[in-house]
C-alpha positions as CSV (number, residue, x, y, z in Angstrom):
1,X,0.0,0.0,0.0
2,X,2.0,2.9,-1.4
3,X,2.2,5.9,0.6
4,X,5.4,7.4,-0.1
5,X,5.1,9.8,-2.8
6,X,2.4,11.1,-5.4
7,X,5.3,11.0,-7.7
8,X,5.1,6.9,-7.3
9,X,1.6,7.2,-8.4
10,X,0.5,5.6,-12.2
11,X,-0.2,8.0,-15.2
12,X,-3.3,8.9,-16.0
13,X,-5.2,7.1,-18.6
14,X,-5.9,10.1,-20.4
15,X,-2.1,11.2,-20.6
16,X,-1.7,7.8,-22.3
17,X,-4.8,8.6,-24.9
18,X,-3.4,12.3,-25.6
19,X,0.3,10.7,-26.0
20,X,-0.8,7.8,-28.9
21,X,-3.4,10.8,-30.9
22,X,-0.2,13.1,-30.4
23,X,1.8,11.1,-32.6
24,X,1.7,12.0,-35.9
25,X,3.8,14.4,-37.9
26,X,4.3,18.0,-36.7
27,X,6.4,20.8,-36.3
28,X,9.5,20.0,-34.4
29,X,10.1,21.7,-30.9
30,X,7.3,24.0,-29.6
31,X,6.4,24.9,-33.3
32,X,3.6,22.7,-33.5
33,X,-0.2,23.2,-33.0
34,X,-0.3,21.7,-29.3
35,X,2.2,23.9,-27.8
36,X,1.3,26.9,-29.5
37,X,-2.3,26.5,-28.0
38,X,-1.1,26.4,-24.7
39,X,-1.1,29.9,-23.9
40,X,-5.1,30.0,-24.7
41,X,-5.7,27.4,-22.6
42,X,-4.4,28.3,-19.4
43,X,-5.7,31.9,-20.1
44,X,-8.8,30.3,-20.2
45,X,-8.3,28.9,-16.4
46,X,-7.0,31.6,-15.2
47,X,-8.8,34.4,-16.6
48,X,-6.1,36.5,-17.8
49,X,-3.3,36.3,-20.4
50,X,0.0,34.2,-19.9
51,X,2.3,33.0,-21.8
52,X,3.5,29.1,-21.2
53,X,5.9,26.8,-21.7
54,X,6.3,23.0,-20.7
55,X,9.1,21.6,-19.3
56,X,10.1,18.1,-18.2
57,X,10.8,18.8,-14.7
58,X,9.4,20.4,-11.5
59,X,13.1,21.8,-10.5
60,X,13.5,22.9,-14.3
61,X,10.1,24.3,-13.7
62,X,11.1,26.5,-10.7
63,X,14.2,27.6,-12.0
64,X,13.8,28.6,-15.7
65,X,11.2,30.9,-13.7
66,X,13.4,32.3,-11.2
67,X,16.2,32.7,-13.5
68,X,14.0,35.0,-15.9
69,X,13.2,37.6,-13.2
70,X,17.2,37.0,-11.4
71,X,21.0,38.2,-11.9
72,X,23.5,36.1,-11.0
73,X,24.0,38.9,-8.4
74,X,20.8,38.6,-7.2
75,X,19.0,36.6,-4.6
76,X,15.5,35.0,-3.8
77,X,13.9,34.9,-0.2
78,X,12.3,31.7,0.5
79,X,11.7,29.3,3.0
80,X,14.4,28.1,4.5
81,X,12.0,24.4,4.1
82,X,11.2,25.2,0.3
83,X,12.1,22.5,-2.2
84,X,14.1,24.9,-4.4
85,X,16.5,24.8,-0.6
86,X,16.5,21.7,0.3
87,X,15.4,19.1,-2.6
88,X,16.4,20.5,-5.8
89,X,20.5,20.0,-5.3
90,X,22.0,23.0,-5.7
91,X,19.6,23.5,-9.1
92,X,18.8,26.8,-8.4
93,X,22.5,27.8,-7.9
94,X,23.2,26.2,-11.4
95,X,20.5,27.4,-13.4
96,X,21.0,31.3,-11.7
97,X,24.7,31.2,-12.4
98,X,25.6,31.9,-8.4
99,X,22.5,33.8,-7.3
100,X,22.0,33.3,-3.6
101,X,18.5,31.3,-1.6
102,X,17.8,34.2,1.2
103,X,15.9,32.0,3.6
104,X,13.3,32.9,5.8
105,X,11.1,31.3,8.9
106,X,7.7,30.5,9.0
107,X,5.4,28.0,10.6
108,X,4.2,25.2,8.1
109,X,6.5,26.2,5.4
110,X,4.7,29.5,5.2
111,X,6.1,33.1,4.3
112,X,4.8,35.7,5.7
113,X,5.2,39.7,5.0
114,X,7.0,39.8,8.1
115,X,9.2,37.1,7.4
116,X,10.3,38.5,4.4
117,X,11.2,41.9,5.7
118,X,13.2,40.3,8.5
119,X,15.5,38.6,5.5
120,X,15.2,41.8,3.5
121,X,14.9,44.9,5.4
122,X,18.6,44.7,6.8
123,X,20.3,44.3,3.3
124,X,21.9,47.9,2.6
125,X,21.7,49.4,-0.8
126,X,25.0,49.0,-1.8
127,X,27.3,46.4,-4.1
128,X,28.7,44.6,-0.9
129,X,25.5,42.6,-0.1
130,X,23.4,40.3,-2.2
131,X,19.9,42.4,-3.4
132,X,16.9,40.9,-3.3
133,X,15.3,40.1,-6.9
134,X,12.2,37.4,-6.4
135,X,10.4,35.8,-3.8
136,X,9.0,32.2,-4.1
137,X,6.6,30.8,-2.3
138,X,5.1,27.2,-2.3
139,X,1.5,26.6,-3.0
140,X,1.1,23.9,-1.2
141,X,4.1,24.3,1.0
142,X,6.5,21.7,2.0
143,X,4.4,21.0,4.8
144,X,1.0,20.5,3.3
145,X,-0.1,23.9,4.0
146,X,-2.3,26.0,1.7
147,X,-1.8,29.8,1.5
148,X,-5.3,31.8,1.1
149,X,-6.0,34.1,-1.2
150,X,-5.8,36.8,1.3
151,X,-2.4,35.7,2.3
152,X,-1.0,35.6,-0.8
153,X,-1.8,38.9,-1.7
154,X,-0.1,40.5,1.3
155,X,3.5,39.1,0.1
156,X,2.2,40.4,-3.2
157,X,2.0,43.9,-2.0
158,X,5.1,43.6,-0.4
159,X,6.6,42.5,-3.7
160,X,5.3,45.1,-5.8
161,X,6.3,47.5,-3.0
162,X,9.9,46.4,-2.7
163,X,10.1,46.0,-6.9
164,X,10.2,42.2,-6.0
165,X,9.4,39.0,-8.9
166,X,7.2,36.8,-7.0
167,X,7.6,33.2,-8.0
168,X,5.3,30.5,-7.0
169,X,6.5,26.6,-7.1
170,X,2.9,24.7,-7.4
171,X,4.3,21.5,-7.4
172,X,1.0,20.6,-5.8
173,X,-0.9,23.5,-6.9
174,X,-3.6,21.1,-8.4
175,X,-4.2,20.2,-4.0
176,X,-3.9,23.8,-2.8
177,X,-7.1,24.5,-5.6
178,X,-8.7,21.5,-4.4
179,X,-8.7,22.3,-0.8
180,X,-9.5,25.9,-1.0
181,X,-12.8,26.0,-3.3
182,X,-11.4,28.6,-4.9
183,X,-10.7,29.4,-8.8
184,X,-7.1,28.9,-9.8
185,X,-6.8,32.7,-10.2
186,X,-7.5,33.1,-6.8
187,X,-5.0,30.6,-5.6
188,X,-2.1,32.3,-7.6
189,X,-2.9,35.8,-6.6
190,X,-0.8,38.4,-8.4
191,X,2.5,36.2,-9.2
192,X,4.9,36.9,-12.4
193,X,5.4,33.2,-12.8
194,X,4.2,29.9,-11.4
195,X,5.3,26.6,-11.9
196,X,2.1,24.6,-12.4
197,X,3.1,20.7,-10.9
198,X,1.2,17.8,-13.3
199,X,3.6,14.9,-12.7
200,X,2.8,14.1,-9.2
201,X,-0.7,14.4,-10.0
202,X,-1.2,11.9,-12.9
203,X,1.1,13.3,-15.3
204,X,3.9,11.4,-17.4
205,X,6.7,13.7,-17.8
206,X,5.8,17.6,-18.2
207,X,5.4,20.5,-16.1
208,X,3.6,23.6,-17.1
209,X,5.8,27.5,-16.5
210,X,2.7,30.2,-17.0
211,X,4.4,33.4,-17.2
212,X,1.8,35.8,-16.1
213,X,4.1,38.4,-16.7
214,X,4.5,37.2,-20.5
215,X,7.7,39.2,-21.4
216,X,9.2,37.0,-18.7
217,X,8.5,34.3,-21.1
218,X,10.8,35.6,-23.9
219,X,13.7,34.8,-21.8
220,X,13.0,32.0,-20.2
221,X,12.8,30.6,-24.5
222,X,16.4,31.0,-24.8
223,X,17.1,29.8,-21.4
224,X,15.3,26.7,-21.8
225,X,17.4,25.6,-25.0
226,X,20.3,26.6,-22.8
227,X,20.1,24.6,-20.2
228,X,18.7,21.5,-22.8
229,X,15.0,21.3,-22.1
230,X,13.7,22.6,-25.3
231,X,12.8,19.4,-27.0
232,X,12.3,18.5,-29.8
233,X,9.5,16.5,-30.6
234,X,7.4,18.9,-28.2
235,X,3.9,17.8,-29.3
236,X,3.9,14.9,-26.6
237,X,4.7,17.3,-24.2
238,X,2.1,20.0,-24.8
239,X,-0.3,16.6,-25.0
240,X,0.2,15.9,-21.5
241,X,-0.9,19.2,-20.4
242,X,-4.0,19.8,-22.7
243,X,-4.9,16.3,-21.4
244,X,-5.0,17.5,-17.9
245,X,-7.2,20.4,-18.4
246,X,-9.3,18.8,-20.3
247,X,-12.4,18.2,-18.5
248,X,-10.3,19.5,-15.6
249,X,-8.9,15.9,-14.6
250,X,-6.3,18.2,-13.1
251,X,-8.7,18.9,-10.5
252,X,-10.6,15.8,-10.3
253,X,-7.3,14.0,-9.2
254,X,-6.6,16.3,-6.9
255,X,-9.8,16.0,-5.3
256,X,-9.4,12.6,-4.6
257,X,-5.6,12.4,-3.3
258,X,-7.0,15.4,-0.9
259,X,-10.1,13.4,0.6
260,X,-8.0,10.3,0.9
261,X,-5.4,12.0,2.9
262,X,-8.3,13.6,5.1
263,X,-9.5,10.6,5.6
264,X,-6.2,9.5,7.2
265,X,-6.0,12.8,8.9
266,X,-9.2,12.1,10.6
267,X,-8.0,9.2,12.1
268,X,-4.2,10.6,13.0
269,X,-5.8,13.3,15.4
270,X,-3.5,14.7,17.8
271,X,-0.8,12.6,16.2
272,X,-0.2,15.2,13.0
273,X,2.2,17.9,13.0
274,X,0.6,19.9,10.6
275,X,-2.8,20.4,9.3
276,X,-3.8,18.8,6.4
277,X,-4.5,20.9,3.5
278,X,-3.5,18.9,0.8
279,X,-2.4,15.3,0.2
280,X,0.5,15.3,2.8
281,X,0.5,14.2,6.1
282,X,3.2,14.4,8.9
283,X,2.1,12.2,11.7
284,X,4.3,11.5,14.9
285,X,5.1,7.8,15.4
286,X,7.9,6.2,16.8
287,X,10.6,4.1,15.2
288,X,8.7,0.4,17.0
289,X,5.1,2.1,15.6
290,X,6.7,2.8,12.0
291,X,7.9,-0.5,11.9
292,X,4.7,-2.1,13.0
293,X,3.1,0.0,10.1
294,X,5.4,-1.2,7.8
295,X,5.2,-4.6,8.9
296,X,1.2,-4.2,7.8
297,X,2.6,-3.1,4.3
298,X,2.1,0.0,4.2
299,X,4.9,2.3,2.5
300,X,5.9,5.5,3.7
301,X,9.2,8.0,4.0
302,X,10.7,8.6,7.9
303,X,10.8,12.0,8.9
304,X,13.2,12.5,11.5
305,X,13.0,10.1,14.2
306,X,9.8,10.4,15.9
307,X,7.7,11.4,12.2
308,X,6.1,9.8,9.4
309,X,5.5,11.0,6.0
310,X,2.3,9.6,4.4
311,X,1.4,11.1,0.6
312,X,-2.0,10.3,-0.8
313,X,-2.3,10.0,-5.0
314,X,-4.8,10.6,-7.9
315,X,-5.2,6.8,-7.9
316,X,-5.2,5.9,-4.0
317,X,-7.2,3.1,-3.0
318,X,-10.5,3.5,-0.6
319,X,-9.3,0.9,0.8
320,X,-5.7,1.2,1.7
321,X,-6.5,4.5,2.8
322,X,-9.0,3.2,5.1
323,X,-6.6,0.5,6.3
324,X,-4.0,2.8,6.6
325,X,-6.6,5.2,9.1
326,X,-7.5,2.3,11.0
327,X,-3.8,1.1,11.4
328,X,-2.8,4.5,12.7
329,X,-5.9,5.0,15.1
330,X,-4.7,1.2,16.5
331,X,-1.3,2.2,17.4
C-alpha cells in the first residue's frame, strides 16, 4: 500500500490517450499546434493572459522561472524548508549562475510579509550585499499547508512594494485549488510566474511555466534551450498538459488524493504535525510504531525520528487509505 510519494503514483489514462493521438507528424520543438495552444488554454483557467511553456521537470520548472526575473548577483527569499532549498541539489544555484536562496522562517512552510522583511529589510543598498530580486513561495508548501488568497496577496504587496518578482513553485498546486474552493486565479494571486506541478498528479513527464508576466517568457525561450530542455519533438509534451485540463482531470485528481489524505488525517488526530491541507501528512510515530506499520505493508518515507511521512495519490485506493486510518488510530 504505497504511501510514499504522489510521484510513485501511475499516469493517468488520459495522458496515455493524448500521448498515442499526439503522434503523428508536426512541427518539431514547440512549433507545433499543441504547444502553440497552450497559452489559450491556461488563459482560459485563469482568466487572464499568460504565456507558457512546458518543461520536463518540476526543479527545471522552478528555476527557468526564477532565472528570468534573477541576476547572478541577485537573490531570492524563500523558506528556508522550500524545495528549491533543500530538494532541488543546488539546481537553483546552477540554473542562476551563483544567485543566492535568502531563507526565511515560518510556521508550516509559510512566508509571511513579516518574514520576508526580517531577510530583507537589513540588506543595505550598496554592491557589498546580495539584493533581493524574487520571492518564491510554495502553493502547497513543504508541509502541506495552503496559502489563502488573502495571504497571498499580502506578500504580493510587499513585492510590488519592494520591486520584488514573486515566484510561486505549485508543485502541488492542483491540492492547494482543491482544498480551497477557490478558482485557480485566486489561488495564484498576483505572481509573475508559477510553476504549475502535473507529474505528481497523474502526469507522465511535463510541467507547465505560466508566465503571467508574458515578457518574462521571452527569456526563459532562450534559457530553456540553454540549459537542454527545449525538446524537440514537443507535441507529446504539450499533449500531456492539454490532457490534464481537459475536463479539468487536473482537478478531479486532486480531489481525490485530498479526501484520501483527510480521511487519514481524521484518524491521526492529535498525532499530525501539521494540518492537512493537501495530500500530505506528517504524523508522529515512533521508530517500534513505523515499523509495525510497515510490517502491515504500508509504504511511507521517515521524517526525522519520531515522524512519518504519508502522501496520498490521484489513484489511491478507498481501501488502503482506510486501512492505513485504521492502522494508525490502532497504534
Amino acid at each position: 500500500m504505497q504511501f510514499l510519494s504522489d510521484n510513485a503514483a501511475s499516469v493517468h489514462p488520459a495522458i496515455w490517450e493524448a500521448l498515442r493521438a499526439a503522434d503523428s507528424p508536426d512541427s518539431p520543438y514547440d512549433g507545433d499546434a499543441l504547444s502553440a495552444g497552450l497559452d489559450e488554454r491556461f488563459a482560459e483557467l485563469f482568466g487572464r493572459p499568460c504565456a507558457v511553456l512546458w518543461v520536463a521537470t518540476g526543479t527545471a520548472a522552478n528555476c527557468l522561472a526564477l532565472a528570468s526575473m534573477v541576476p547572478p548577483h541577485g537573490g531570492v527569499v524563500c523558506h528556508e524548508e522550500a524545495h528549491i532549498e533543500v530538494d532541488e541539489g543546488g539546481a537553483p544555484g546552477f540554473y542562476l549562475h551563483g544567485a543566492k536562496l535568502m531563507l526565511a522562517s515560518g510556521e508550516g512552510a509559510k512566508l509571511t510579509p513579516d518574514a520576508i522583511r526580517a531577510v530583507i529589510d537589513p540588506i543595505r543598498d550598496d554592491v557589498h550585499q546580495v539584493q533581493p530580486h524574487a520571492i518564491s513561495i510554495t502553493q502547497a508548501s513543504e508541509y502541506g499547508r495552503s496559502y489563502l488568497p488573502s495571504e497571498i496577496a499580502a506578500i504580493s504587496d510587499l513585492a510590488r512594494e519592494r520591486g520584488l518578482g514573486l515566484h510561486m513553485d505549485g508543485a502541488r498546486f492542483a491540492n492547494a485549488v482543491a482544498f480551497l474552493g477557490c478558482s485557480p486565479s485566486e489561488a495564484t494571486g498576483d505572481v509573475d510566474a508559477l510553476s504549475f506541478g502535473f507529474i505528481k498528479n497523474g502526469g507522465l513527464g511535463a510541467e507547465a511555466i505560466v508566465f503571467f508576466d508574458t515578457g518574462l517568457a521571452d527569456v526563459a525561450r532562450y534559457r530553456r534551450k540553454r540549459a537542454g530542455h527545449l525538446q524537440s519533438k514537443g507535441r507529446f509534451m504539450a499533449a500531456q498538459l492539454h490532457a490534464m485540463l481537459d475536463g479539468d482531470v487536473w482537478l478531479a485528481n486532486a480531489r481525490h488524493a485530498n479526501g484520501a489524505a483527510q480521511e487519514i488525517a481524521d484518524a491521526a488526530s492529535e498525532r499530525l504535525m501539521h494540518p492537512v491541507e493537501a495530500n500530505e501528512l506528517f504524523v508522529r510515530c515512533t521508530p517500534a510504531e513505523r515499523e509495525a506499520l510497515r510490517g502491515q505493508g504500508f509504504a511511507f518515507y521517515d521524517w526525522g525520528e519520531d515522524a512519518a511521512r504519508f502522501v496520498t495519490a490521484w489513484n489511491t485506493r478507498d481501501e488502503d487509505a482506510r486501512a492505513l486510518a485504521k492502522a494508525i488510530a490502532a497504534l
